[in-house]
C-alpha positions, 0 to 999 in steps of 0.5 A: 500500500503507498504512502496516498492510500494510508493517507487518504485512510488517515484523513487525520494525518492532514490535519495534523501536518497542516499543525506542525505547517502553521508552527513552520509558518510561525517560527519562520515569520517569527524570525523574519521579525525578530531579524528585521527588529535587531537589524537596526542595531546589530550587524547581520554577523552578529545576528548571525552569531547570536542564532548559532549560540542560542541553537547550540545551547538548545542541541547540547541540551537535546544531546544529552538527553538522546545520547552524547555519541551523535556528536562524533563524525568521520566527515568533518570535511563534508560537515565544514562545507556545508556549513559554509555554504549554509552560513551564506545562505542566512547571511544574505537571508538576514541581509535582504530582511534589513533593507527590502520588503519581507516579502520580497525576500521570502519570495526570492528563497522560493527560488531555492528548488532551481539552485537545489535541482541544478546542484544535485544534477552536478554534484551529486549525480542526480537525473534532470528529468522533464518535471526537474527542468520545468521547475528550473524554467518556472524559477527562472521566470518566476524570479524575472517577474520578482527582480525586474532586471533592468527596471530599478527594483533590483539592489543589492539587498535582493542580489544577496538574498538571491545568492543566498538562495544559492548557497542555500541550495548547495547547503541542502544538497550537501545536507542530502550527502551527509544524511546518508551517514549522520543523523539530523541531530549531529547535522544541527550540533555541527551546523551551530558549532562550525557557524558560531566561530565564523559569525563570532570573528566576522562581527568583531569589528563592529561588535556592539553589546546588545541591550535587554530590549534586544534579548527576547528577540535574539531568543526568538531568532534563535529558538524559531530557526530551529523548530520552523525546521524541526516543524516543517520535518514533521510536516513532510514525515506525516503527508506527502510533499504534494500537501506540505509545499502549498501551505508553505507558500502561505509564508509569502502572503502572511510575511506580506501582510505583516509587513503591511501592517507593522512596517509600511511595506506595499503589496507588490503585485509582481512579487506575489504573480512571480512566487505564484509562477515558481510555486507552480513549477515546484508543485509540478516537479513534486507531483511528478516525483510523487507519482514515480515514487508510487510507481515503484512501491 
């Protein structure tokens, strides 16, 4: 029996996903927040640094209580890239929520399954099939629509959230690597301790001691950029990825809405029709994927 008829014998199993989706939607807004809250007196490094000491804090804790053998590795150098490549990628995150709309830059990181698939094609060796191409041509289009190259909307805070979509791309395809060999908490405790050091040196040149109105946002940064993960897992381990990929497209009209509401932002019309068009190209390769998969059960 597939992975579509247990679900559809457990209509609960929606339910419960479309829960752990609205705490992903909520940690990653909450972040977005907190982000864009501290960008006015800390520097995206030290943001940066703050996020891995707190999320270290929260995984030695959970080290302890699952067993302390996680911590040790035989791929530190596949661990150290990764990181590298992932430090990248929430750098330019962190950078594009300082200076341009929110969502505008949730809406530029929906290009990451473009950079994941073409990066997975070279590295890993994996097939680019008909759907794969159609959702690298949908990106691609989508992303035109969004950045408007040539017509004044592009700076340089979108072009790092956009290389930052990159090297989140190349984070995640390495992420596929080495799951092949740690578990999820060992790339978690590896992934704060490697990115802790880096956003600590980096932010020494223009370190500012934080004020206590600044804490509970650092907290927040901290704590949700580790359960809108842990969340969105849970959501794609209970329901298909044809199911969990629609509603994290909610983040972008949310985000909008309380950019709206809480920073002045406008409702860019071309931001919401160009995440549309991507959206599309991804839920055509998901499909796509969904129903070889079933094929082969």
């Amino acid at each position: 029996m597939n992975r579509y008829m247990k679900l559809k014998k457990k209509p609960n199993a929606v339910i419960i996903a479309t829960l752990w989706m609205m705490g992903t939607l909520f940690s990653f807004m909450a972040m977005a927040i907190g982000g864009r809250e501290l960008s006015g007196g800390l520097s995206t490094f030290q943001i940066l640094f703050f996020r891995s000491f707190i999320g270290l804090f929260i995984v030695v804790i959970l080290l302890l209580s699952t067993g302390k053998t996680q911590v040790f590795t035989k791929h530190i150098g596949w661990h150290m890239a990764r990181n590298i490549a992932h430090f990248g990628g929430q750098f330019g995150w962190f950078y594009g929520i300082a200076y341009i709309s929110l969502a505008k830059v949730f809406a530029i990181e929906f290009t990451l399954p473009i950079w994941t698939a073409i990066l997975a094609a070279i590295i890993l060796k994996e097939q680019l099939t008909g759907p794969r191409i159609i959702a690298i041509i949908f990106g691609i289009m989508g992303m035109l629509i969004i950045l408007r190259p040539g017509m004044g909307v592009m700076n340089i805070a979108s072009v790092a959230v956009l290389a930052g979509a990159v090297c989140y791309g190349l984070s995640h395809t390495l992420t596929k690597k080495i799951a092949g060999f740690d578990s999820p908490i060992t790339i978690l405790f590896y992934m704060t301790l490697i990115q802790l050091p880096i956003g600590f040196c980096l932010s020494l040149s223009n370190w500012i001691f934080p004020t206590t109105a600044m804490f509970p946002w650092i907290l927040i940064v901290g704590i949700t950029a580790l359960s809108g993960h842990y969340c969105m897992a849970k959501a794609f381990a209970i329901a298909p990825a044809t199911v969990v990929v629609p509603m994290d497209f909610l983040r972008l009209p949310l985000i909008a809405l309380l950019g709206f509401f809480f920073y002045d932002e406008d409702l860019d019309l071309f931001v919401l029709i160009g995440a549309i068009v991507m959206l599309t190209g991804n839920f055509i390769n998901i499909r796509a994927e969904h129903q070889k998969q079933n094929k082969t059960i």
